[in-house]
C-alpha positions in Angstrom: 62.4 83.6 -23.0 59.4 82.2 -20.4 59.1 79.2 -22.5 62.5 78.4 -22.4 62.4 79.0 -18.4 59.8 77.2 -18.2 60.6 74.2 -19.9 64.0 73.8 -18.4 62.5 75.0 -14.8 64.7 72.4 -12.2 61.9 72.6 -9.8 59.0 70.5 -8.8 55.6 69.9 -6.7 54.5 73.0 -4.6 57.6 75.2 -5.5 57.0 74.4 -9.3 53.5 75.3 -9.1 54.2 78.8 -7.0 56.9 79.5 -9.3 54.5 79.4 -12.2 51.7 81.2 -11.4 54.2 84.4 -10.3 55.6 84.1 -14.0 51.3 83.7 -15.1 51.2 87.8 -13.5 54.0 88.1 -16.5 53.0 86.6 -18.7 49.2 87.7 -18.6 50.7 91.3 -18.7 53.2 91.5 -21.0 53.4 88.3 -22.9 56.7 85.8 -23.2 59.2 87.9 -23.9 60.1 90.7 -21.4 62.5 93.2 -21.1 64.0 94.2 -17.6 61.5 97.4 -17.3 58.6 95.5 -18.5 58.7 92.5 -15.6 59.6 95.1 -13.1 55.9 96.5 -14.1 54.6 93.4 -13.9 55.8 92.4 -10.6 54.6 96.1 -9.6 50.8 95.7 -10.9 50.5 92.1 -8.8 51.1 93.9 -6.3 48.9 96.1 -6.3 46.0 93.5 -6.0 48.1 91.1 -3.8 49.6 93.7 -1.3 46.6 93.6 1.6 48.2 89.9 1.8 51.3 90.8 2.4 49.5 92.8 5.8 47.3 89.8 7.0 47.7 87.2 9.8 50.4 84.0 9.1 53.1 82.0 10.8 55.9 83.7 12.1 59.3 82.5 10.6 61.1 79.5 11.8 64.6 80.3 13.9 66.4 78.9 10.4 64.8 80.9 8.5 64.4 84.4 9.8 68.7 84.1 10.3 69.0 83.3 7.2 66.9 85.9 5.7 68.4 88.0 8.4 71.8 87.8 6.3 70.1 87.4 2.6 68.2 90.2 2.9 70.6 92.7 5.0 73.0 91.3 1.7 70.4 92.1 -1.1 68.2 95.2 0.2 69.9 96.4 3.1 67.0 95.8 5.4 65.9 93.3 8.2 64.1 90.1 8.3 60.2 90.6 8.8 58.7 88.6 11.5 55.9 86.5 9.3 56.2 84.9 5.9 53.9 87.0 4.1 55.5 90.2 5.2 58.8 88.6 3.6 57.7 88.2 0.3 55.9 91.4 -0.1 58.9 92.9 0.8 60.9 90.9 -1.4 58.8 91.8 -4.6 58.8 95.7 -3.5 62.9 95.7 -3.2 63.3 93.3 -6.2 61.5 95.5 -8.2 63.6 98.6 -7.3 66.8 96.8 -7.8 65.3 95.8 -11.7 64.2 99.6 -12.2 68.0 100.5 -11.0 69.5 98.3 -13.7 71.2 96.1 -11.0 69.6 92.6 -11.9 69.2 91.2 -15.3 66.5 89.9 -15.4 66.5 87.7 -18.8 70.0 86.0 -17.7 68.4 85.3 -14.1 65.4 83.3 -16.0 67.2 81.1 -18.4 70.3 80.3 -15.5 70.0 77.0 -14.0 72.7 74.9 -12.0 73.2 73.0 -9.7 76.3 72.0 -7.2 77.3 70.5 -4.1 74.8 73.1 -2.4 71.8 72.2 -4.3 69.8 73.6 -7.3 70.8 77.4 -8.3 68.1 79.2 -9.6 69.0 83.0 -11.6 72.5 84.8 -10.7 73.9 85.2 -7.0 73.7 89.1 -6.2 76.4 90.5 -4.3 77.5 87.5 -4.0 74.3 85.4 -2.3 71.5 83.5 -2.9 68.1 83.0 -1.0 67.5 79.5 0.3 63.4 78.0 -0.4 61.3 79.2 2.5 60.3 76.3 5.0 57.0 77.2 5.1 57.4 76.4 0.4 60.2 73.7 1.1 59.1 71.2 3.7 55.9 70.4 2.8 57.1 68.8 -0.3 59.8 66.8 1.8 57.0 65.7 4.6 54.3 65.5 2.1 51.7 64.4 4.4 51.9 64.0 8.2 52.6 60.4 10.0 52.9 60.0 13.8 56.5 60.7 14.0 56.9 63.2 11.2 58.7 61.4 9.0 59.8 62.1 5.2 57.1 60.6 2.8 57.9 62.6 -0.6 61.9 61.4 -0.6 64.8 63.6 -0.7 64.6 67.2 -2.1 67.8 68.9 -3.2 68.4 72.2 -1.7 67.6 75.2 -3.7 69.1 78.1 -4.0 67.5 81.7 -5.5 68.3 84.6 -6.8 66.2 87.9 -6.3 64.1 87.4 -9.3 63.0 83.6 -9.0 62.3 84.6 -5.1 60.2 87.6 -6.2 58.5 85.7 -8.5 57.5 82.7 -5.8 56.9 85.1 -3.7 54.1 86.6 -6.2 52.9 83.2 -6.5 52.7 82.3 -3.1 50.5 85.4 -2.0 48.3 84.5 -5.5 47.5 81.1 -3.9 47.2 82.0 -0.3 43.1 81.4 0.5 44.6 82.6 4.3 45.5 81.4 7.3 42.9 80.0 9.0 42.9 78.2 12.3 46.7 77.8 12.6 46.7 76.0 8.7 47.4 77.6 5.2 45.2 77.8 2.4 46.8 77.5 -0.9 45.5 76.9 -4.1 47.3 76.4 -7.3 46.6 75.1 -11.2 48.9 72.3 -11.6 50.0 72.9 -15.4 48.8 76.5 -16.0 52.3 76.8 -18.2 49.8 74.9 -20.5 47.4 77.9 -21.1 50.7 80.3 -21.8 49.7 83.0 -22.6 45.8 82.9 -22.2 45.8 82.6 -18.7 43.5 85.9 -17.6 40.6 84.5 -16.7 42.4 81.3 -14.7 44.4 84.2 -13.0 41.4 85.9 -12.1 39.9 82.7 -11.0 42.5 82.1 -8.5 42.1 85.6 -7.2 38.4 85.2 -6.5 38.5 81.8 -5.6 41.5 82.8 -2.6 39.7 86.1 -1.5 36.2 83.9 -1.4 38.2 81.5 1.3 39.8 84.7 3.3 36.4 86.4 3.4 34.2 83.6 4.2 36.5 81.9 6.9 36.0 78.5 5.1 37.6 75.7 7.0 38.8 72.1 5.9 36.5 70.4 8.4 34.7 68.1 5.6 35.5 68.7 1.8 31.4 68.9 1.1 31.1 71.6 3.8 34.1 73.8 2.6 33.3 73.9 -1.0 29.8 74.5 -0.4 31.3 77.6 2.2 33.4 78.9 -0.9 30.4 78.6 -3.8 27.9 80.5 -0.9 30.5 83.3 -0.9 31.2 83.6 -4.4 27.2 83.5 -5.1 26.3 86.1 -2.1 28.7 88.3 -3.8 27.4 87.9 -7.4 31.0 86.5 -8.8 31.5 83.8 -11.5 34.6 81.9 -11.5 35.3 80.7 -15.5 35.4 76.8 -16.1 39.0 77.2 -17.6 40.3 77.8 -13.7 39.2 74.6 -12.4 40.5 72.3 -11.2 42.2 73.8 -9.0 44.8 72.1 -6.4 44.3 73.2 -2.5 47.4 72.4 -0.7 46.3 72.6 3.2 49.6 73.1 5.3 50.3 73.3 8.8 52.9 73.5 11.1 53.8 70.2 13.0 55.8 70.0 15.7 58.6 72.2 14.0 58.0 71.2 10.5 55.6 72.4 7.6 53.5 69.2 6.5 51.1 68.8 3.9 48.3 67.6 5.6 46.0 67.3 2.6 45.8 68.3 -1.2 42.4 68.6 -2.4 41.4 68.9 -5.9 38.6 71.6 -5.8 35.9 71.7 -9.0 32.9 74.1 -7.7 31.2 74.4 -11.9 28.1 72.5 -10.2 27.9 73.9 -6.9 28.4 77.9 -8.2 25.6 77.5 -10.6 23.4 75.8 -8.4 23.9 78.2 -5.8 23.7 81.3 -8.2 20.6 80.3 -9.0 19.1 79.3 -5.5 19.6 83.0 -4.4 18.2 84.7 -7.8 14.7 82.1 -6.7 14.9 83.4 -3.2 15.0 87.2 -4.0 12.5 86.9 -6.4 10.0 85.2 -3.5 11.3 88.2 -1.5 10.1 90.6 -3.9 6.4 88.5 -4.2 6.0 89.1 -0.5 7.3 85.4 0.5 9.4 85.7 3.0 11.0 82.5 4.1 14.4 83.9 5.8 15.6 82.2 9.7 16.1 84.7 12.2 19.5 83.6 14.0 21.6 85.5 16.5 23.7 86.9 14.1 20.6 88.3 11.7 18.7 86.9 9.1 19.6 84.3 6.6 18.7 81.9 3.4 17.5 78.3 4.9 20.3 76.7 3.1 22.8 79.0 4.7 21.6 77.9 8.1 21.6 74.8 7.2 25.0 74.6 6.5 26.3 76.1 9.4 23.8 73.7 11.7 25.6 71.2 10.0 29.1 72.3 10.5 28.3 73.1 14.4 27.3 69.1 14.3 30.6 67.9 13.1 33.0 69.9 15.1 30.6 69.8 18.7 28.4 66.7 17.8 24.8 66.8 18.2 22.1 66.3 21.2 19.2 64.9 21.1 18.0 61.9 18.4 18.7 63.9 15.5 22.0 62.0 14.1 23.5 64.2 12.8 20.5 65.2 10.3 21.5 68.7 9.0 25.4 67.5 7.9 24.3 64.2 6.9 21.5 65.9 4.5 24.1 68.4 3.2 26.4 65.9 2.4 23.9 64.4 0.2 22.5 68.0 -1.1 26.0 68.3 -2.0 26.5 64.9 -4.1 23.3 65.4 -5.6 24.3 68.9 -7.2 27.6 68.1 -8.1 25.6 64.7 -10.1 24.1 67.4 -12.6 21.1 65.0 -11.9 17.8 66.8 -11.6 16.4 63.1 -10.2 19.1 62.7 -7.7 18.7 66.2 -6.2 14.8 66.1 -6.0 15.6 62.9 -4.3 17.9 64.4 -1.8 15.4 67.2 -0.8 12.6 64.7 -0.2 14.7 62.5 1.7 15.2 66.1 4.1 11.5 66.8 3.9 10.3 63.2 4.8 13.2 63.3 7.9 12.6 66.6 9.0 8.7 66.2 8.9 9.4 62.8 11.6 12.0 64.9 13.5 9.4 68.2 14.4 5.9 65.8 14.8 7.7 63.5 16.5 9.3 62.6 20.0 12.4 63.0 19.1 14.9 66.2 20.3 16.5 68.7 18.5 17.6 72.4 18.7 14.9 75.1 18.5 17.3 76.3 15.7 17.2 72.9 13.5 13.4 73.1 14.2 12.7 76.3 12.4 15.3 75.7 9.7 13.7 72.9 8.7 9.9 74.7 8.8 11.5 77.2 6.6 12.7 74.9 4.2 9.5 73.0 4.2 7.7 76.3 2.7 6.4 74.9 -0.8 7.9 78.2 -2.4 10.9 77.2 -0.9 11.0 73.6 -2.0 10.2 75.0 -5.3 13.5 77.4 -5.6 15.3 74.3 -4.3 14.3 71.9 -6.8 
């Protein structure tokens, strides 16, 4: 029955993908053939994991869209349009559920029913009488694809589509799998173009997803360079001792934000962290283990004590987004950038390269005449620790 949905699924891009990794919850669960009471459990263990992001900060509905939900969901569950786009589908997948457990949706004929009319695409069966429309916050990006001084339509024309409670529930699933968060006034998605693929081994890819979205929430990571973002999301996962499987990558991060009053993709990045986990995994097992020897080569900061590397990074983010004073150009984000080709090269040559290069740079920098912060100053001194250079080669 998924197959067959699947296969003759009338939707594409960024709804396609959402779509999917909802029904990967299903299939992961129960297989590819469900009954009514056996998706209805489905939907109900997702959310479980995926409810605290229902709860968390996002974009308020458009005008559009909250009076239409307004009517949709007064029509469908009898209750009121939430004010933020998470909030709506949790809610959705909570009442969707009940009305599946009361025998009131069907939910093989709403899979395998497809048409389209003068209205658009029509996804499942109308009930009482209605369908959903996409959310904006799903639909436009795929029409303004990416953002151009005056906003205009870059992906072509998109036909409207139309949902019924189950297709919603099950977007709505897949959005709140992808969402990495809301951060600085942008979305964080991140999807796997072509899981349908892996039907119905898809386990580990869905718990990839899962620790690869939480990773973003819980370390803040932002888009500011694609070198220091991933390197923010393989710290995380490493500080917290978690191992993403190579099946889940790559991944697809969609990075959406709203523009005047539009959604727009502003970017899509395909993320691959294999190198950058291990690396890093490995960086912090070296640096415990001097710990334990007595070697203590932590920076004291403001905000505690932490791993040179870590410090590093940050240094270098604080030099992108406030520029830097001094003579120092930039050192700490144009070494990372480096670090971070040089790891992701798998070359060992490349990578003891890239730390000499630092040591050699850094060494001028502190004997020199040059100025830089006191914090860059004893970064650097900490990374020029022999032990140190030794856990980084």
């Amino acid at each position: 029955m998924i197959l067959k949905a699947v296969k003759e699924l009338p939707l594409s891009g960024l709804s396609r993908e959402l779509a999917l990794l909802g029904l990967t919850w299903v299939v992961d669960q129960v297989g590819t053939e469900v009954s009514n009471e056996d998706f209805a459990l489905a939907l109900e263990n997702a959310m479980e994991t995926l409810s605290n992001r229902a709860t968390v900060n996002s974009s308020k509905m458009g005008r559009n869209d909250r009076a239409s939900y307004e009517k949709v969901l007064r029509a469908w569950f009898g209750r009121s349009a939430p004010n933020t786009y998470t909030e709506l589908f949790g809610i959705v997948v909570e009442e969707t559920v009940k009305l599946i457990k009361a025998g009131k949706l069907d939910v093989e004929k709403a899979l395998t029913s497809f048409s389209m009319d003068k209205k658009g695409i029509n996804l499942g069966v109308p009930f009482n009488g209605t369908y959903a429309i996409m959310p904006a916050v799903i639909k436009q990006p795929e029409f303004y694809e990416f953002q151009t001084e005056f906003l205009k339509p870059t992906a072509g024309t998109k036909a409207m589509v139309n949902l019924d409670p189950v297709w919603l529930s099950l977007i709505a699933v897949g959005f709140l799998t992808a969402f990495a968060g809301y951060i600085g006034g942008r979305y964080y998605l991140m999807t796997k173009p072509g899981i349908e693929t892996l039907f119905p081994y898809v386990g580990n890819v869905l718990d990839g997803v899962l620790l690869l979205t939480d990773a973003n929430m819980k370390s803040g990571a932002r888009m500011d360079s694609e070198e220091l973002y991933e390197l923010r999301l393989a710290m995380k996962l490493a500080e917290e001792g978690k191992s993403v499987s190579e099946e889940t990558y790559p991944l697809t991060l969609h990075l959406i934000s709203l523009e005047g009053n539009v959604y727009t993709e502003l970017k899509t990045v395909q993320l691959d962290l294999r190198e950058l986990q291990g690396y890093l995994s490995e960086y912090l097992k070296k640096v415990e283990n001097l710990s334990i020897r007595g070697i203590n080569i932590m920076v004291e900061t403001n905000d505690g004590s932490f791993y040179p590397l870590w410090v590093l990074i940050d240094i270098a983010e604080t030099e992108l987004r406030k520029g830097v004073s001094g003579d120092n150009q930039m050192l700490a984000y144009i070494f990372v950038k480096d670090f971070y080709r040089a790891i992701n090269s798998g070359n060992r040559g490349l990578l003891q390269d890239s730390i000499f290069r630092l040591f050699r740079q850094g060494r001028a920098l502190i004997e020199g005449s040059a100025k830089a912060s006191g914090l860059l100053v004893k970064t650097l001194r900490a990374f020029m620790i022999e032990a140190h250079m030794e856990a980084l080669l």
